[in-house]
C-alpha positions as CSV (number, residue, x, y, z in Angstrom):
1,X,10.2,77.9,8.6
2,X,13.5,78.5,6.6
3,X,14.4,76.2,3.7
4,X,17.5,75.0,6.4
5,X,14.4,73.9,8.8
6,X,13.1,72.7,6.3
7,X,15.5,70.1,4.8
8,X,16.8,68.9,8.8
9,X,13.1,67.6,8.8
10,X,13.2,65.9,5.2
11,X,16.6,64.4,6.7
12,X,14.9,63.6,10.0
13,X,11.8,62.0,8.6
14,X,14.3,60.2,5.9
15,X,16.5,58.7,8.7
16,X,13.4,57.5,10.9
17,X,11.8,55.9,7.8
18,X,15.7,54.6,6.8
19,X,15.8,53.2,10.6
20,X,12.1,51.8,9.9
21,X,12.8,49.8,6.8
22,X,15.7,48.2,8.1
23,X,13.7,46.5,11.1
24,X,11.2,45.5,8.7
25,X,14.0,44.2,6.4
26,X,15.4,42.6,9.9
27,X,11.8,41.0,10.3
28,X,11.5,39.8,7.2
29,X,14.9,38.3,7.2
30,X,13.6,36.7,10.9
31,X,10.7,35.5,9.2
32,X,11.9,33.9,6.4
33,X,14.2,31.7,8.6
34,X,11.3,30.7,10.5
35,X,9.4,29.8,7.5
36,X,12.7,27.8,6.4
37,X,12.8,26.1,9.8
38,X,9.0,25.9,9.6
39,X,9.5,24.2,5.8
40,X,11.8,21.8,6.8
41,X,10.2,20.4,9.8
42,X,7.3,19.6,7.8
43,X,9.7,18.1,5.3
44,X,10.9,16.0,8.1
45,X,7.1,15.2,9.0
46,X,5.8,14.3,5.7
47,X,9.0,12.1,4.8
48,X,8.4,10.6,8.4
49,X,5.0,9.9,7.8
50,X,5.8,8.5,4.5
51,X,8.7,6.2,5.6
52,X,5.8,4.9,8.0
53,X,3.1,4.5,5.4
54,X,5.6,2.3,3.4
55,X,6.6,-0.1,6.3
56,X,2.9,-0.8,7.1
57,X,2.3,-1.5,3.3
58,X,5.2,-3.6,3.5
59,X,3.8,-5.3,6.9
60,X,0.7,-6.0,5.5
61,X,1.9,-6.8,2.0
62,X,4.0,-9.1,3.7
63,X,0.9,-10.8,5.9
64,X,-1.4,-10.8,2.8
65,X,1.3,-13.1,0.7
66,X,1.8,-15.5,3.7
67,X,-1.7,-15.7,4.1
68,X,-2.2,-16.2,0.2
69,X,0.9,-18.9,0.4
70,X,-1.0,-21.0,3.3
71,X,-4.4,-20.7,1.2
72,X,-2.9,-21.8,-1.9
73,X,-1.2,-25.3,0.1
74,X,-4.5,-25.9,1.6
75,X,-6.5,-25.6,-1.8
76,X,-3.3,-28.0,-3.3
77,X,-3.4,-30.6,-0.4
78,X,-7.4,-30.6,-0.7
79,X,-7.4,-30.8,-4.7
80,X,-5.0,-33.8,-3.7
81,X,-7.4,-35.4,-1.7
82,X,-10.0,-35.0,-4.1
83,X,-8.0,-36.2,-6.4
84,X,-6.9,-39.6,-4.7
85,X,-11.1,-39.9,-3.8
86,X,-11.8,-39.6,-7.2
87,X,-9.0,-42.2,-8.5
88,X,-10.3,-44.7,-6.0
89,X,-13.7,-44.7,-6.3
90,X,-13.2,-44.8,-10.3
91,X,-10.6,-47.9,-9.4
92,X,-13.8,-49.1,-7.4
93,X,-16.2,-48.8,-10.6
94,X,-13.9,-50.5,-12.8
95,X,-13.1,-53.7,-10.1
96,X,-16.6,-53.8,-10.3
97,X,-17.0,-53.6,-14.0
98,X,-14.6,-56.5,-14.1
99,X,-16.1,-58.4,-11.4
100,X,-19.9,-58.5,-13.3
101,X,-17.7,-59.0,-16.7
102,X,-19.6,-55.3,-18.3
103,X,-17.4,-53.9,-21.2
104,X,-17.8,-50.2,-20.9
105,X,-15.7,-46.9,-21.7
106,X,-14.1,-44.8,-19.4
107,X,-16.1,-42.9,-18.0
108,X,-19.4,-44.1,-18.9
109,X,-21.9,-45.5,-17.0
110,X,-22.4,-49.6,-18.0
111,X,-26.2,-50.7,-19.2
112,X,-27.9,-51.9,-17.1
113,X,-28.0,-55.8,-16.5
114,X,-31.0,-57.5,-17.5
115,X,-33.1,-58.9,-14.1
116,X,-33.7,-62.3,-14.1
């Protein structure tokens, strides 16, 4: 084979692997657009699921404080009840403190009364 047969098939060869890295360039270029499309659909997913996470926290942030407001009235209105128990049945002691004439402290329980 001359040196002119020679060189047309160094050309040939050089133009099919020219041809052959531009369609992998071409796929590459494809494939990096999918990948981008790809990327930002998962973006769109994650800040999605996100956006959801937060409003549930918020739901049930939300229920836990009016559950926690509705315990904390109940525990005031029952202290208040025990409270007013606790005031009359001390009124109670000392009306009958004053009734039997027994000195006594608040608070502390009178001696006993001698039994005739």
């Amino acid at each position: 084979a001359s040196l002119k047969d020679q060189v047309a098939r160094l050309e040939e060869a050089l133009a099919a692997a020219d041809e052959e890295m531009q369609a992998y360039k071409e796929t590459i270029a494809k494939l990096e657009e999918e990948g981008s499309l790809m990327q930002d659909e998962v973006e769109s997913e994650v800040d999605s699921a996100i956006h959801q996470v937060q409003h549930k926290s918020e739901e049930v942030l939300s229920r836990v404080q009016k559950q926690l407001a509705a315990t904390n009235e109940a525990v005031r209105d029952e202290l208040a009840k025990v409270r007013e128990e606790r005031d009359r049945a001390m009124a109670e002691v000392q009306r009958l403190y004053q009734e039997q004439g027994v000195q006594c402290d608040r608070g502390r329980t009178p001696p006993l009364a001698p039994s005739s």
